[in-house]
N, CA, C and O atoms as a Maestro MAE file, in Angstrom:
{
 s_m_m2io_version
 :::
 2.0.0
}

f_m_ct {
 s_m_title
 :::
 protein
 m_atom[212] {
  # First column is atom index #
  i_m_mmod_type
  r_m_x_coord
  r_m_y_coord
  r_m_z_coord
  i_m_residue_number
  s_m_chain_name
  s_m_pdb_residue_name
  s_m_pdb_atom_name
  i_m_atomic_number
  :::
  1 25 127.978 25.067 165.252 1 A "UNK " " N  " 7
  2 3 127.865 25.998 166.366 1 A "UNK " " CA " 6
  3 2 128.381 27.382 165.963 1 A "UNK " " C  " 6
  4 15 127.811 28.402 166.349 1 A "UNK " " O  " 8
  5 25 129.667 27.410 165.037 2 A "UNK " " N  " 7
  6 3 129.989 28.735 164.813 2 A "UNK " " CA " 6
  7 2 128.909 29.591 163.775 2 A "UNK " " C  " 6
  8 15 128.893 30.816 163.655 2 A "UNK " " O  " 8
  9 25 128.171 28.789 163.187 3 A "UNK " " N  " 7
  10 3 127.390 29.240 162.149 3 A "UNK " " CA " 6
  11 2 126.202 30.242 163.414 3 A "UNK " " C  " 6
  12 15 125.914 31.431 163.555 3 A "UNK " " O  " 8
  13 25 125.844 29.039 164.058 4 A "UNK " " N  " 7
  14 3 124.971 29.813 165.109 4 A "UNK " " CA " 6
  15 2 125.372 31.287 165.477 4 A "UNK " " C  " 6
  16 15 124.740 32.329 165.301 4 A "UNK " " O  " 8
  17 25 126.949 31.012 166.197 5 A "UNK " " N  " 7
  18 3 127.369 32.306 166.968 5 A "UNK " " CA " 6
  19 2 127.418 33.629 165.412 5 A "UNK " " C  " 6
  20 15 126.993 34.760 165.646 5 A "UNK " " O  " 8
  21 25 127.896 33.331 164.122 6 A "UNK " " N  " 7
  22 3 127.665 34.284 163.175 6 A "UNK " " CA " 6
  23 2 126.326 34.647 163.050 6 A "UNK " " C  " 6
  24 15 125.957 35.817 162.953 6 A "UNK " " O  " 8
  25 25 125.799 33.955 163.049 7 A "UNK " " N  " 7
  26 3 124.242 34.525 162.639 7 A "UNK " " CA " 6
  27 2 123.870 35.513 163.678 7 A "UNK " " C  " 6
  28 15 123.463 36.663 163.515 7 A "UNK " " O  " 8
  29 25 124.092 34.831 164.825 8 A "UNK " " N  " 7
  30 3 123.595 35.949 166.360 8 A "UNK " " CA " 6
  31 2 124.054 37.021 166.080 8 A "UNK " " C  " 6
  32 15 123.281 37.978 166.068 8 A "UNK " " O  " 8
  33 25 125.111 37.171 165.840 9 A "UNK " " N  " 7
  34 3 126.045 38.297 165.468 9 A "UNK " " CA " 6
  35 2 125.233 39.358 164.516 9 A "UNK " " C  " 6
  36 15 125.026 40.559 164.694 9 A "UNK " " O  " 8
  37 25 124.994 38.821 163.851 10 A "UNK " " N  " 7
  38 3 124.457 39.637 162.507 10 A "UNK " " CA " 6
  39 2 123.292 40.223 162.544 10 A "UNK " " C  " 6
  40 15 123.026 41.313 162.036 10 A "UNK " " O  " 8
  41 25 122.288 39.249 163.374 11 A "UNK " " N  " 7
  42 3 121.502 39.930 164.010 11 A "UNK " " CA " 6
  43 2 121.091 40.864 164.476 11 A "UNK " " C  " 6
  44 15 120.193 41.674 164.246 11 A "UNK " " O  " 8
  45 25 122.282 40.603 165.611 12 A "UNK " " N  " 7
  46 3 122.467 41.871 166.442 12 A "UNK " " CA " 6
  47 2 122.774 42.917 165.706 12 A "UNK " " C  " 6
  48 15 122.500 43.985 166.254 12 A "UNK " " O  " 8
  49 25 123.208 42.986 164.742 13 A "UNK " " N  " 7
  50 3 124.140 44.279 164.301 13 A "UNK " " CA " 6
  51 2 122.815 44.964 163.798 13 A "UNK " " C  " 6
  52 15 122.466 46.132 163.971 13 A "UNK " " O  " 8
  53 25 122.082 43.823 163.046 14 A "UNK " " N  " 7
  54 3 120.994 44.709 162.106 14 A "UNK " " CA " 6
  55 2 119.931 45.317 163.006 14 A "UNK " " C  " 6
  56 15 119.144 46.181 162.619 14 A "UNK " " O  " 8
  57 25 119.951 44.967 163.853 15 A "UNK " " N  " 7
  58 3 118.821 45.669 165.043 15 A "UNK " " CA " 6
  59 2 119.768 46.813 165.597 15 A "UNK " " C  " 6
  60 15 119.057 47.545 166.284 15 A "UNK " " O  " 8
  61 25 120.754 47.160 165.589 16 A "UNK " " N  " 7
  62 3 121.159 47.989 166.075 16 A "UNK " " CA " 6
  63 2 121.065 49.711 165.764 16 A "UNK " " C  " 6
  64 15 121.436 50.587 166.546 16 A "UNK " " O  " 8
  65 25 120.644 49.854 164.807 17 A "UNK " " N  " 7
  66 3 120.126 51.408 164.208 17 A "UNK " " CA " 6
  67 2 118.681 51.433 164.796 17 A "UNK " " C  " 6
  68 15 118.154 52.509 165.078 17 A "UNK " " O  " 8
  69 25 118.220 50.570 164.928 18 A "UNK " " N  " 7
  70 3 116.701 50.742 165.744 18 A "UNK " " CA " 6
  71 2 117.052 51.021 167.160 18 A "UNK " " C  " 6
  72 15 116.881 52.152 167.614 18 A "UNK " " O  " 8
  73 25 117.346 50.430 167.603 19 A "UNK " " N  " 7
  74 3 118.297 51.072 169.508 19 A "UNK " " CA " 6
  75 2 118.833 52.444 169.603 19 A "UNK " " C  " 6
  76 15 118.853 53.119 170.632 19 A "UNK " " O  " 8
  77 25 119.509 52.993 167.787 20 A "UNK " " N  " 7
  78 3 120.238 54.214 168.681 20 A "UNK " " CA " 6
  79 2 119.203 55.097 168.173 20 A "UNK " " C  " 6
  80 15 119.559 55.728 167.177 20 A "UNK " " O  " 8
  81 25 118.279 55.269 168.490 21 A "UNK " " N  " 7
  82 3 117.187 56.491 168.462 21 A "UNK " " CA " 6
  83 2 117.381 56.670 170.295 21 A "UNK " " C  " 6
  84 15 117.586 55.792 171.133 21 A "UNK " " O  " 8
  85 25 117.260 57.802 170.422 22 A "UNK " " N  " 7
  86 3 117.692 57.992 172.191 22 A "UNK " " CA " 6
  87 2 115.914 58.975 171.985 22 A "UNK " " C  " 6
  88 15 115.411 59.502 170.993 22 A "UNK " " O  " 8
  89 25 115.453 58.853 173.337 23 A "UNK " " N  " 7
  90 3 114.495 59.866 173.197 23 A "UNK " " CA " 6
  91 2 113.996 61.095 172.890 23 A "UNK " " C  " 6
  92 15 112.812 61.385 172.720 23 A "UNK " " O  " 8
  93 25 115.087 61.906 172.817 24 A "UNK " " N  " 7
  94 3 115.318 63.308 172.297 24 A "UNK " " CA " 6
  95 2 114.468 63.205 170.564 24 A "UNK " " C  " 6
  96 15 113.473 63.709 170.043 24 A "UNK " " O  " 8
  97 25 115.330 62.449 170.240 25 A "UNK " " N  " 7
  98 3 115.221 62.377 168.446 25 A "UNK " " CA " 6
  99 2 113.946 61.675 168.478 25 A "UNK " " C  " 6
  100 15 113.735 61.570 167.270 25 A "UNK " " O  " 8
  101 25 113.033 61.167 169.012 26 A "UNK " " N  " 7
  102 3 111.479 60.586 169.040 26 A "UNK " " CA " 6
  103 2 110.440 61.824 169.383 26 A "UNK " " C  " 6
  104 15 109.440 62.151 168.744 26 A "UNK " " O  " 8
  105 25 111.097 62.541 170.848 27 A "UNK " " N  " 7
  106 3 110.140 63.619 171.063 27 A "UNK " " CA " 6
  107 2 110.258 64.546 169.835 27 A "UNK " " C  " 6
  108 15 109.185 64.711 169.253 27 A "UNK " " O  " 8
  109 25 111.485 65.287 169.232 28 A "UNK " " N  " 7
  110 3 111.635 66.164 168.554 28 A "UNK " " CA " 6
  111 2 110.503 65.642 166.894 28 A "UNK " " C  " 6
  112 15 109.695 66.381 166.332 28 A "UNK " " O  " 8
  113 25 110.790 64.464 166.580 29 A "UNK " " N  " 7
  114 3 109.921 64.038 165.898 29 A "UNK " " CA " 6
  115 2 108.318 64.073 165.367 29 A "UNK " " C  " 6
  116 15 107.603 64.242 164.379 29 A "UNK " " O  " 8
  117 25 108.326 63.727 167.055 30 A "UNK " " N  " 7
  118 3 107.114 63.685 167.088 30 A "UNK " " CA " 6
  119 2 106.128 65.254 167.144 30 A "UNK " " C  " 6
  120 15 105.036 65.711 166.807 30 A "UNK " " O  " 8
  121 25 107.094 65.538 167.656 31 A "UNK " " N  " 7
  122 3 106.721 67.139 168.097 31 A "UNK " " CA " 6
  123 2 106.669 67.874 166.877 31 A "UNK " " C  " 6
  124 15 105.845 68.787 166.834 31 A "UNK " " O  " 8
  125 25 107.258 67.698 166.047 32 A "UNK " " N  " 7
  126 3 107.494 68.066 164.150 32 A "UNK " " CA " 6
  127 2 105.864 68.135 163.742 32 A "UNK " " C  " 6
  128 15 105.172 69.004 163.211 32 A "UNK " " O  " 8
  129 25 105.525 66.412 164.396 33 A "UNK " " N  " 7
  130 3 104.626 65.999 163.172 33 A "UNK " " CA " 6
  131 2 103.152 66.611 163.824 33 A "UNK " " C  " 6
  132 15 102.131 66.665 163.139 33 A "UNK " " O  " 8
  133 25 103.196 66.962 164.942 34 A "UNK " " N  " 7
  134 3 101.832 67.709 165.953 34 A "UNK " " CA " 6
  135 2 101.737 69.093 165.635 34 A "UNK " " C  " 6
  136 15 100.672 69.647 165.906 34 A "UNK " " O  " 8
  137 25 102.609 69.724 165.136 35 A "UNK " " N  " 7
  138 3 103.094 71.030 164.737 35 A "UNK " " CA " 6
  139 2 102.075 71.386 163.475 35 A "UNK " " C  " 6
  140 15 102.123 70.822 162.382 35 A "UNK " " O  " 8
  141 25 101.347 72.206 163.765 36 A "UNK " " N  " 7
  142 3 100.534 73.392 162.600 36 A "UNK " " CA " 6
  143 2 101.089 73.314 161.146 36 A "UNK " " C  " 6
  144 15 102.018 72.512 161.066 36 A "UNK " " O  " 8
  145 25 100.898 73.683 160.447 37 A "UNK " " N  " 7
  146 3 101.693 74.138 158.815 37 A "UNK " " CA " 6
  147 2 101.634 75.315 158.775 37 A "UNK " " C  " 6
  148 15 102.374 75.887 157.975 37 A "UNK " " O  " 8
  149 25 100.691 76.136 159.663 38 A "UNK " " N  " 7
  150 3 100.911 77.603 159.168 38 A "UNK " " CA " 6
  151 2 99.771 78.095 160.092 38 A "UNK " " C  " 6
  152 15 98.700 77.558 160.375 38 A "UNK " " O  " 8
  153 25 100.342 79.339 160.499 39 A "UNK " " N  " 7
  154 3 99.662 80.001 161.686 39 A "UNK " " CA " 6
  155 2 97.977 79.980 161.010 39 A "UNK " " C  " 6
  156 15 97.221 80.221 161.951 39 A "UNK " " O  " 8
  157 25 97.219 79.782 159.774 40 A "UNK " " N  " 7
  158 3 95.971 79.797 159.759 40 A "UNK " " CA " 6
  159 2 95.621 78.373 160.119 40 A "UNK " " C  " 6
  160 15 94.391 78.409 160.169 40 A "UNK " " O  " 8
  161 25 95.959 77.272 160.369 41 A "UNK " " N  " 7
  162 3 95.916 76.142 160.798 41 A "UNK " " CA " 6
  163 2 96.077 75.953 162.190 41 A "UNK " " C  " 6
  164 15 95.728 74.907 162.736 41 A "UNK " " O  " 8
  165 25 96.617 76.962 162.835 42 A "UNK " " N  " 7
  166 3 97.332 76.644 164.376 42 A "UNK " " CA " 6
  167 2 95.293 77.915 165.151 42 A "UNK " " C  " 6
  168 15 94.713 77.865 166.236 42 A "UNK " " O  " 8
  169 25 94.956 78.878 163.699 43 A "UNK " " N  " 7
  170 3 94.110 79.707 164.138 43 A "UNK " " CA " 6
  171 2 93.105 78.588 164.391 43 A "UNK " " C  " 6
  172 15 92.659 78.160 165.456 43 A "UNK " " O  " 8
  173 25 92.810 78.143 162.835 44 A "UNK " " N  " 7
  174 3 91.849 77.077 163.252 44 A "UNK " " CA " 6
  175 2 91.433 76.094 164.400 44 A "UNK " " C  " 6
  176 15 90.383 76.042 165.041 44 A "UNK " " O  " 8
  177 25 93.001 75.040 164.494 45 A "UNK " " N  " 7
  178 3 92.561 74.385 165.396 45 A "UNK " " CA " 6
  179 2 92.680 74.915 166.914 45 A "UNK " " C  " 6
  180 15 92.621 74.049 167.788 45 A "UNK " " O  " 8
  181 25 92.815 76.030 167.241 46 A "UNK " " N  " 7
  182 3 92.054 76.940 168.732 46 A "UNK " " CA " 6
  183 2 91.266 77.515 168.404 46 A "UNK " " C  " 6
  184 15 90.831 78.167 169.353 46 A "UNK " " O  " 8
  185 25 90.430 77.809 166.984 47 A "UNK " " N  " 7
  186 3 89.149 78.841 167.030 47 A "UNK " " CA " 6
  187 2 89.513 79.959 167.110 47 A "UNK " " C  " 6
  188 15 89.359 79.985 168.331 47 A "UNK " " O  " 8
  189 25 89.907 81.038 166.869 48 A "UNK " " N  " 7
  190 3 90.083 81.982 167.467 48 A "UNK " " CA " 6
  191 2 89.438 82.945 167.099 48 A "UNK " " C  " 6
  192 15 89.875 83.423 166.052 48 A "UNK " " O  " 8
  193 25 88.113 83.712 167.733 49 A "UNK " " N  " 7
  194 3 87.125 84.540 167.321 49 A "UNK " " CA " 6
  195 2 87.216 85.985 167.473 49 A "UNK " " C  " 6
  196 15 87.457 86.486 168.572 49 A "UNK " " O  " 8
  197 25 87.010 86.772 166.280 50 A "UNK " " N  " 7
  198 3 87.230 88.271 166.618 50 A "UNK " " CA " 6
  199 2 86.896 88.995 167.892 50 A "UNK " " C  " 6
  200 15 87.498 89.835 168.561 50 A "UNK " " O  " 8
  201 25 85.271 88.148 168.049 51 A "UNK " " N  " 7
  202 3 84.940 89.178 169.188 51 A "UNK " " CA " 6
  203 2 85.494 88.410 170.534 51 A "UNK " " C  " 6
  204 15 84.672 88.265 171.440 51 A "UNK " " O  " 8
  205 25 86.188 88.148 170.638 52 A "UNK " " N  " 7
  206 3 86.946 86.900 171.349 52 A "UNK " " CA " 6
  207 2 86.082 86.053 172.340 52 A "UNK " " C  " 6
  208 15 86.337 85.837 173.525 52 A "UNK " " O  " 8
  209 25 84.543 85.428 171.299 53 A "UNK " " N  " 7
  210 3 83.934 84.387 171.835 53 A "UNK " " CA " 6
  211 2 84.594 82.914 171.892 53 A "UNK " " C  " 6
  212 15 83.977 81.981 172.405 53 A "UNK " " O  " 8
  :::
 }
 m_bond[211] {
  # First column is bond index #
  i_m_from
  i_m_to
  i_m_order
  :::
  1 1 2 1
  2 2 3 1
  3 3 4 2
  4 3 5 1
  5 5 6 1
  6 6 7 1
  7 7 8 2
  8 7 9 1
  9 9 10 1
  10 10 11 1
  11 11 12 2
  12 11 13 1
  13 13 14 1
  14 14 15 1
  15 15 16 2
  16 15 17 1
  17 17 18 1
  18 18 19 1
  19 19 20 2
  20 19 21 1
  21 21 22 1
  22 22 23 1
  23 23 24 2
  24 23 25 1
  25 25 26 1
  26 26 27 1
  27 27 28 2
  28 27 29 1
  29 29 30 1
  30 30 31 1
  31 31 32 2
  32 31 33 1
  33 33 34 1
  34 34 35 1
  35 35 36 2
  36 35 37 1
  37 37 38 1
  38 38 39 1
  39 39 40 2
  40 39 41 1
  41 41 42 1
  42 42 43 1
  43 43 44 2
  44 43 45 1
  45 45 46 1
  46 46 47 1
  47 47 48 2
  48 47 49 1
  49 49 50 1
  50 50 51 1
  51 51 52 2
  52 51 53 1
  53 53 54 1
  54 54 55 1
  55 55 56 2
  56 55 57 1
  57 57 58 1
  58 58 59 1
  59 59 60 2
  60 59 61 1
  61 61 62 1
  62 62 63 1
  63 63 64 2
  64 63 65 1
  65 65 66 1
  66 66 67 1
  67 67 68 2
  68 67 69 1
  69 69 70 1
  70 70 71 1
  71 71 72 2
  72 71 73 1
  73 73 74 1
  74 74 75 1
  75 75 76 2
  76 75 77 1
  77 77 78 1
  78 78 79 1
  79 79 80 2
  80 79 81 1
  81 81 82 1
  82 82 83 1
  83 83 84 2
  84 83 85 1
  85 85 86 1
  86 86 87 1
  87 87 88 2
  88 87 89 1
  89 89 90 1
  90 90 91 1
  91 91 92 2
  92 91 93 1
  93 93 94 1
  94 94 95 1
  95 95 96 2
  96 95 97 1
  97 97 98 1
  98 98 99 1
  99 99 100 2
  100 99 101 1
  101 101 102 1
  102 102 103 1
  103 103 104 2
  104 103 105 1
  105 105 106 1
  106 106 107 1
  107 107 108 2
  108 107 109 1
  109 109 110 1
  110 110 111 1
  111 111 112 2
  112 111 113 1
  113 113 114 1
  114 114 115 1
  115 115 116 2
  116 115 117 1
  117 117 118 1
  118 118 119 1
  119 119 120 2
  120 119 121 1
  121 121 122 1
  122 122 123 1
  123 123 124 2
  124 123 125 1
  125 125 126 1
  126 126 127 1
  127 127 128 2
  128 127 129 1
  129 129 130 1
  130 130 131 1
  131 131 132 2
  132 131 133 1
  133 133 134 1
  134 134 135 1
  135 135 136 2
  136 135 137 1
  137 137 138 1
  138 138 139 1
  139 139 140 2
  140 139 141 1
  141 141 142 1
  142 142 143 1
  143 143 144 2
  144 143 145 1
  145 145 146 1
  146 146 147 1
  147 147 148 2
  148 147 149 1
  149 149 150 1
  150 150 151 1
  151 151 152 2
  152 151 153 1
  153 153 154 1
  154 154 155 1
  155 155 156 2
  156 155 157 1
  157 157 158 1
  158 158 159 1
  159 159 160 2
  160 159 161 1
  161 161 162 1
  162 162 163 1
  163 163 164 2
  164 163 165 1
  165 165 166 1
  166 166 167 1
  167 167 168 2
  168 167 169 1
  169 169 170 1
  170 170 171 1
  171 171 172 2
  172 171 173 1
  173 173 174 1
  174 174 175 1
  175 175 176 2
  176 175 177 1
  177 177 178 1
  178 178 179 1
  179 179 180 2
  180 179 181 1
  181 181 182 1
  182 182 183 1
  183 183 184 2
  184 183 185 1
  185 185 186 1
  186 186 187 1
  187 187 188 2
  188 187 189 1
  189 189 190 1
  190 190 191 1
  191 191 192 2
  192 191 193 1
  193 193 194 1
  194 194 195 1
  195 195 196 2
  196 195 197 1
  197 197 198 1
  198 198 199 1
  199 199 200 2
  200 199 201 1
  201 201 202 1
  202 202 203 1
  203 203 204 2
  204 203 205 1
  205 205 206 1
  206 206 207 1
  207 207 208 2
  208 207 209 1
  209 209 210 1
  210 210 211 1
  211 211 212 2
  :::
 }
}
């Protein structure tokens, strides 16, 4: 039985860096990876036309 309750234990612990992501650090993430590389990339994907068609 104690073998049981160690193992649970250990378990738990190793899942525990996956839990402390709080939502902040997911949006900011994510928000990173949606992000342009460089304003001719950010031109591209809106098009942006001289004669402003």
């Amino acid at each position: 039985m104690r073998t049981i309750a160690l193992l649970a234990i250990a378990v738990l612990l190793a899942a525990s860096p996956a839990a402390a992501l709080d939502g902040t650090e997911i949006l900011k993430k994510v928000d990173a990876n949606l992000q342009p590389e460089s304003f001719e990339s950010y031109r591209k994907l809106i098009d942006v036309q001289p004669s402003g068609a």
